[in-house]
N, CA, C and O of each residue as an XYZ file, in Angstrom:
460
protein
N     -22.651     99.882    -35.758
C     -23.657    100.943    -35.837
C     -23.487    101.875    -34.634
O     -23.288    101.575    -33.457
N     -23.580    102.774    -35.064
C     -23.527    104.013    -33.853
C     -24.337    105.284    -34.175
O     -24.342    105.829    -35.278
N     -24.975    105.668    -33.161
C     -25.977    106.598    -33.289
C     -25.654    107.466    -31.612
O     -25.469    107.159    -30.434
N     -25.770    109.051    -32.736
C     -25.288    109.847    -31.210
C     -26.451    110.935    -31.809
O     -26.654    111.309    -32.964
N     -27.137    111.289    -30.512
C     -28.222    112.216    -30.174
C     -27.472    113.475    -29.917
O     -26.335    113.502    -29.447
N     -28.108    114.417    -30.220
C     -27.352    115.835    -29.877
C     -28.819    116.661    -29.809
O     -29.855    116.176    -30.264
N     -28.740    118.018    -29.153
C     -29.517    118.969    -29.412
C     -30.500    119.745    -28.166
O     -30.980    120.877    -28.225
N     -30.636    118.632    -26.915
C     -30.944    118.685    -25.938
C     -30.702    120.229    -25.310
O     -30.002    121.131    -25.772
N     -31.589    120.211    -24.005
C     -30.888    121.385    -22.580
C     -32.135    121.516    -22.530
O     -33.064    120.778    -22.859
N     -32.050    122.975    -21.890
C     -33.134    123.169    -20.665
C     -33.769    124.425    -21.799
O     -33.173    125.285    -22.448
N     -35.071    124.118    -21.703
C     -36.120    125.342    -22.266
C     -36.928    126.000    -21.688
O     -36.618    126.095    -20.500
N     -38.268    126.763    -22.057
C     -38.986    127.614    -21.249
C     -40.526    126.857    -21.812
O     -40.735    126.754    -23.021
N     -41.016    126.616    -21.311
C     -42.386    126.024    -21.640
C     -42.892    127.167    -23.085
O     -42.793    128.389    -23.197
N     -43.391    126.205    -23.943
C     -44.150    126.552    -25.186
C     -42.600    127.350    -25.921
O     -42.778    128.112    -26.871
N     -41.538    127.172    -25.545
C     -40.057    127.095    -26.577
C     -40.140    125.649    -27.904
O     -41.059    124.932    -28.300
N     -39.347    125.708    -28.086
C     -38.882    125.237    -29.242
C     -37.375    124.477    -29.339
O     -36.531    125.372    -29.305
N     -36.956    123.622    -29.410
C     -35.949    122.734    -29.745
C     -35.926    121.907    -30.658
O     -36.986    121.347    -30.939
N     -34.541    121.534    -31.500
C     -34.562    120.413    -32.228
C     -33.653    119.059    -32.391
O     -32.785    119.104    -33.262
N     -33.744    118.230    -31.860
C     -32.557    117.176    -31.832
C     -32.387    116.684    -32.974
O     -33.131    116.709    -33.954
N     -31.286    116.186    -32.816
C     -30.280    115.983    -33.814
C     -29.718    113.991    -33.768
O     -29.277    113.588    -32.692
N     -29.756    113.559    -34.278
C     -29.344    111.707    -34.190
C     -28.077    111.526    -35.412
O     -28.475    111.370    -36.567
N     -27.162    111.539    -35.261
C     -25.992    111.290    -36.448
C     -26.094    109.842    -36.154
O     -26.236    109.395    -35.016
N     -25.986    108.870    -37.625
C     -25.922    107.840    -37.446
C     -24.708    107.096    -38.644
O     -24.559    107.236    -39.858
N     -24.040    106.332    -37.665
C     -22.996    105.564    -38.402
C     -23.108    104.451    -38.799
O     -24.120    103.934    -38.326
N     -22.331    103.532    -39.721
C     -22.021    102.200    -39.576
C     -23.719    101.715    -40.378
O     -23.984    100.514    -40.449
N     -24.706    102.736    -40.906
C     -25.723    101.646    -41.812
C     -26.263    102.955    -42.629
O     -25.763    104.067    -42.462
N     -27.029    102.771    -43.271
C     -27.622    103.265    -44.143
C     -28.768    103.377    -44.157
O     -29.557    102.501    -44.512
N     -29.172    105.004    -43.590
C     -30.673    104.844    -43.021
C     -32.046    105.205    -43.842
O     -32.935    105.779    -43.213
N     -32.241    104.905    -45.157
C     -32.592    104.827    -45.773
C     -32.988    103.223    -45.517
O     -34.024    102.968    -46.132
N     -32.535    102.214    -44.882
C     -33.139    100.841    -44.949
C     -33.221    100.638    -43.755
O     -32.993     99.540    -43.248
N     -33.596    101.783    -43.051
C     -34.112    101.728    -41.493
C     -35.303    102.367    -41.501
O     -35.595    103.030    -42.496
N     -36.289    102.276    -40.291
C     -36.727    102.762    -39.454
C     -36.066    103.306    -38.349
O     -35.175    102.837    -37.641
N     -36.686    104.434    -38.321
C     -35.784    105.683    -37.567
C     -36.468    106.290    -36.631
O     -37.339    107.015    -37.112
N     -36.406    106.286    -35.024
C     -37.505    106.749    -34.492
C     -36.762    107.379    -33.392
O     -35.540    107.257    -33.302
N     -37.462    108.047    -32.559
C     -37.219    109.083    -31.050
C     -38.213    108.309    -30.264
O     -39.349    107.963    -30.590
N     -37.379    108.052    -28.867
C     -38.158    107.242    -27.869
C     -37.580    108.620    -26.743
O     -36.656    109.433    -26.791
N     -38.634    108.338    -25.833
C     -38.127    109.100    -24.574
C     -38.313    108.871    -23.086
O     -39.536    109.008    -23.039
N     -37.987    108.646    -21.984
C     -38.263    108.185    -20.846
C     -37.722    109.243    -19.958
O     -36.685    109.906    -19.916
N     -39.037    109.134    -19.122
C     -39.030    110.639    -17.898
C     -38.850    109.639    -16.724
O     -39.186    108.455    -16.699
N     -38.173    110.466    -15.638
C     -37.499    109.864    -14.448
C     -39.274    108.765    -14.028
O     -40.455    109.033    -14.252
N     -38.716    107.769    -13.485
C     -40.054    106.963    -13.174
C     -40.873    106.621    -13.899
O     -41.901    106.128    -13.434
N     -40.707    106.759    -15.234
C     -42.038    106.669    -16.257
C     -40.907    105.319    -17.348
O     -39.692    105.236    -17.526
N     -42.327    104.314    -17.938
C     -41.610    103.653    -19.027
C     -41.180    104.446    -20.474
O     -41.671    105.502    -20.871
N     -40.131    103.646    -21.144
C     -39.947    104.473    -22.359
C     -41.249    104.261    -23.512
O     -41.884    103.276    -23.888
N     -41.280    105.788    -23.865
C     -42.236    105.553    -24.797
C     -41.975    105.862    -26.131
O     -40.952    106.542    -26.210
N     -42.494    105.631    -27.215
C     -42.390    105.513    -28.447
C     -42.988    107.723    -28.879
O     -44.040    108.332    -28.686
N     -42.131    107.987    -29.257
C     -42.318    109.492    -29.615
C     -43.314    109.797    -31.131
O     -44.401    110.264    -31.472
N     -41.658    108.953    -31.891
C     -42.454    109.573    -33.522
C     -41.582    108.335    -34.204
O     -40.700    107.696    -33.630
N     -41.903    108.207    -35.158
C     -41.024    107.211    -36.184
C     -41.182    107.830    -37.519
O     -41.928    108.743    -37.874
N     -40.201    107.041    -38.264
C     -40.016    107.651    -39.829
C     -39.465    106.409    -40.896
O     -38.305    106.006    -40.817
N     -40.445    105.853    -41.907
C     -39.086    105.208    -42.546
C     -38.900    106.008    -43.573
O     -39.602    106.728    -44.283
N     -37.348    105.599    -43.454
C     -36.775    106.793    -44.351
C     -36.408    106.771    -45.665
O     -35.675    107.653    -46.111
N     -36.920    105.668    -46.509
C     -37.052    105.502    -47.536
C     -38.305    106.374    -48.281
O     -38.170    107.182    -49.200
N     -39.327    106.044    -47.735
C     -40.479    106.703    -47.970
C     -41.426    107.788    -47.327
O     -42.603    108.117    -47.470
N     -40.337    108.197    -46.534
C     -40.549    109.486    -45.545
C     -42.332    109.087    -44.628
O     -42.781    109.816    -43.743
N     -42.768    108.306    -44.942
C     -43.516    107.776    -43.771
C     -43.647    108.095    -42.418
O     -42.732    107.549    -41.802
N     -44.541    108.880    -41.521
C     -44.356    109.165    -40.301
C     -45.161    108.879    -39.523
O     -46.360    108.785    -39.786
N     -44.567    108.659    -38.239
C     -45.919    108.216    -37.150
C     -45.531    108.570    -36.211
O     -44.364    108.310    -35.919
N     -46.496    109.443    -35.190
C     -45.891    110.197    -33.802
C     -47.415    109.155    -32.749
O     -48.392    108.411    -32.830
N     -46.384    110.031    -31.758
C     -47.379    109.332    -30.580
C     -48.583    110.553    -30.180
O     -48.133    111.651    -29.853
N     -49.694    110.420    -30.197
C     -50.863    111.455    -29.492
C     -50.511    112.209    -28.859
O     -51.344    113.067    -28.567
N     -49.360    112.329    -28.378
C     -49.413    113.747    -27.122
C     -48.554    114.614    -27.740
O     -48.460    115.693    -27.156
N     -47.695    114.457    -29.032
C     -46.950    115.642    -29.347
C     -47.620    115.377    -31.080
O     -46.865    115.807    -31.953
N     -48.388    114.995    -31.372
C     -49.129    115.203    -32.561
C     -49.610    116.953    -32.824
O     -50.459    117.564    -32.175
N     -48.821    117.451    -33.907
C     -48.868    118.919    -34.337
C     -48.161    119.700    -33.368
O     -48.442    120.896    -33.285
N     -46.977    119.031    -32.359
C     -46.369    120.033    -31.874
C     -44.402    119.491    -32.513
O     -43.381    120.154    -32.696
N     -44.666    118.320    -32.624
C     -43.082    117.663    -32.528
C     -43.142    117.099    -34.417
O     -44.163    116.630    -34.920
N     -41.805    117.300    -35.191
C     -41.539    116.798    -36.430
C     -40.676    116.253    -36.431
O     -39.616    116.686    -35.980
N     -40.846    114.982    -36.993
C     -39.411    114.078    -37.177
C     -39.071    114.274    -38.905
O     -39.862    114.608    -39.787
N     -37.759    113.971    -39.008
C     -37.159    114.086    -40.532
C     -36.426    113.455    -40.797
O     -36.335    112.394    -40.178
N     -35.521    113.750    -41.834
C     -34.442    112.513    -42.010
C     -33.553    113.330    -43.027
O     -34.344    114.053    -43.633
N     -32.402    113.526    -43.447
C     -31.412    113.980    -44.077
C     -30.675    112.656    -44.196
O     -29.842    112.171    -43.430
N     -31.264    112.096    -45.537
C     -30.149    110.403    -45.951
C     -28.838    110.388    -46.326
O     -28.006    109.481    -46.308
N     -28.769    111.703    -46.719
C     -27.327    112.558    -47.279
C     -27.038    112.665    -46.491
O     -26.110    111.859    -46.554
N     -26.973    113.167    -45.237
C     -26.414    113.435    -44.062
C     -26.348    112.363    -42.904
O     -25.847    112.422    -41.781
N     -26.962    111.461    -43.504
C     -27.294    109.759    -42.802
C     -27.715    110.797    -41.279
O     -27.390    110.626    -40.104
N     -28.323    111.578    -41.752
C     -28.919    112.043    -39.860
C     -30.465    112.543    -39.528
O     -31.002    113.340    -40.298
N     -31.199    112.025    -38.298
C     -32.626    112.281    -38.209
C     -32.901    113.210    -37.591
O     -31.962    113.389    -36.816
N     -33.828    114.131    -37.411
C     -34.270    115.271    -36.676
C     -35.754    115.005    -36.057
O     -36.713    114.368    -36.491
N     -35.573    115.661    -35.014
C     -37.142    115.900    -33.836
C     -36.912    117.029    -34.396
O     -35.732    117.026    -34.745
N     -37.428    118.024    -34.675
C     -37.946    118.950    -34.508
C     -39.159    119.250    -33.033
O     -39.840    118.269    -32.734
N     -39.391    120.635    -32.141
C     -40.249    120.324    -30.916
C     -40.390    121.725    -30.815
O     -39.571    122.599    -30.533
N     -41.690    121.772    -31.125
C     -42.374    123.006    -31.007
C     -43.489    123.176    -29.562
O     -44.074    122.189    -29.116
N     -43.621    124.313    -29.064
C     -44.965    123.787    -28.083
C     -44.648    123.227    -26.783
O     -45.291    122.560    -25.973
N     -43.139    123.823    -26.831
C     -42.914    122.197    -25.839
C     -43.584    122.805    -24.138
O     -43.765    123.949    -23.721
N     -43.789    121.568    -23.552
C     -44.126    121.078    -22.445
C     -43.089    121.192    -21.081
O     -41.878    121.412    -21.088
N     -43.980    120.968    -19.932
C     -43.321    120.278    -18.491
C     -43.349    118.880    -18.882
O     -42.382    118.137    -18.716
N     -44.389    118.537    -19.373
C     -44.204    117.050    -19.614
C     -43.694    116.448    -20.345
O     -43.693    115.226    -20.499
N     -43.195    117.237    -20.887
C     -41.935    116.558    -22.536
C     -40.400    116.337    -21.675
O     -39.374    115.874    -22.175
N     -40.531    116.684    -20.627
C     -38.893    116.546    -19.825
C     -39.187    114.855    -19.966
O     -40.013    113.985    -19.690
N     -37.750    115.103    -20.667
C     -37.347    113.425    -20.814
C     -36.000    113.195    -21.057
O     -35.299    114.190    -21.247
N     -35.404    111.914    -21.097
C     -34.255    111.662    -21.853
C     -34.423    111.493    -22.782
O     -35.452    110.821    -22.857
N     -33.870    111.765    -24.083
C     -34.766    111.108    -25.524
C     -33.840    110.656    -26.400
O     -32.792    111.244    -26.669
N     -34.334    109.253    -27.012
C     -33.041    108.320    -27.611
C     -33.759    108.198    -29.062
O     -34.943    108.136    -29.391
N     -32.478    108.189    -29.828
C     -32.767    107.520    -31.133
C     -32.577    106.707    -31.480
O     -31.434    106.268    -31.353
N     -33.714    105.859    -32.246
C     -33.250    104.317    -32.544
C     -33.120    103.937    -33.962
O     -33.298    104.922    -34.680
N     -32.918    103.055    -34.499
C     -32.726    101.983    -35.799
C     -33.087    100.816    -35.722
O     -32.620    100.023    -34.904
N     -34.095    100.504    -36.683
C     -34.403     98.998    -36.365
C     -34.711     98.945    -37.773
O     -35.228     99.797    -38.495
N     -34.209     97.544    -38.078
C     -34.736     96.443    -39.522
C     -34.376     95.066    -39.421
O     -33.367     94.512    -38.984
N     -35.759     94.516    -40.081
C     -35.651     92.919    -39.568
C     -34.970     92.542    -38.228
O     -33.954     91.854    -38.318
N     -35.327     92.845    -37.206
C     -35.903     92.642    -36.239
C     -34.580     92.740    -35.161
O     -34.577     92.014    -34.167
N     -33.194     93.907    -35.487
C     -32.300     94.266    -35.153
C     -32.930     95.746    -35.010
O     -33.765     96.370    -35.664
N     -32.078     96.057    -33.740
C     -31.999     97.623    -32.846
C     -30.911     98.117    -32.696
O     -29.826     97.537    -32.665
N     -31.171     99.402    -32.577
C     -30.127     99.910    -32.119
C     -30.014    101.177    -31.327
O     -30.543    102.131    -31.898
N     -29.606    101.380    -30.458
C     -30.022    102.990    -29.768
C     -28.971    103.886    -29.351
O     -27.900    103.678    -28.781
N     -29.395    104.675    -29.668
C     -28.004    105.846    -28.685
C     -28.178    106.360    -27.190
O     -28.925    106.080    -26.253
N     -27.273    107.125    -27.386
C     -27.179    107.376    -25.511
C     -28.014    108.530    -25.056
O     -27.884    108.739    -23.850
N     -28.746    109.254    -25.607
C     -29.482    109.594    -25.415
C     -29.335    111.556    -25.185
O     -28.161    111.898    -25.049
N     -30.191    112.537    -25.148
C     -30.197    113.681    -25.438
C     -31.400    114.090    -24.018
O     -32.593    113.826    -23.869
N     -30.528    114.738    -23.268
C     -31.523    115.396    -21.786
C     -32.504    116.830    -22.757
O     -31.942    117.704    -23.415
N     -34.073    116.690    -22.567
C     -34.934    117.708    -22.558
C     -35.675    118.139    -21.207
O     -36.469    117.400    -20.625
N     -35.344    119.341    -20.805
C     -35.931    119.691    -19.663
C     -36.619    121.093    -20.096
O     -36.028    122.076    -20.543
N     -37.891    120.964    -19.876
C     -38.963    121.679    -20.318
C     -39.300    122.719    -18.603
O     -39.983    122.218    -17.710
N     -38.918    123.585    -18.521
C     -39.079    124.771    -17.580
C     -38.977    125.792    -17.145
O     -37.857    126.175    -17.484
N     -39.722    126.969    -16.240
C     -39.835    128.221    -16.262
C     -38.660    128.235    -15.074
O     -38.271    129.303    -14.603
């Protein structure tokens, strides 16, 4: 399994970005598909999730109506979408895969949110 994040760089507060997760080696349609992110000194936190069978979504409270996650199964690839964005959205931000009780993560996509 391999999963590579793309889409990252540096923005202007209340910009817009969208990452990108290509994923290899499974079929993500029998995953859960989510964006985690961790800011220098801070634990990683849980962003948004998706299963992608049933397009199901769940974000975390602080980017609720600003950030969209998606899924292209044809394209076996997931999207953040990030609207609104923040100083406080500067993070590293990883995409994961998990089913029955296997993970998997990529290397991750730099967001730096600043004027």
């Amino acid at each position: 399994v391999h999963l590579v994040e793309s889409g990252g760089g540096l923005v202007q507060p209340g910009g817009s970005l969208r990452l990108s997760c290509a994923a290899s080696g499974l079929t993500l349609s029998s995953y859960v598909m989510s964006w985690y992110r961790q800011a220098p000194g801070k634990e990683r936190e849980l962003v948004a999730s998706i299963i992608s069978a049933s397009g199901v979504t769940n974000y975390a409270d602080s980017v609720k109506g600003r950030f969209t996650i998606s899924s292209d199964n044809a394209k076996n690839t997931v999207y953040l979408h990030m609207s609104s964005l923040k100083p406080e959205d500067t993070a590293m931000y990883f995409c994961a895969a998990a089913r029955r009780g296997n993970s998997y993560w990529g290397q991750g996509t730099q967001v730096t949110v600043s004027s």
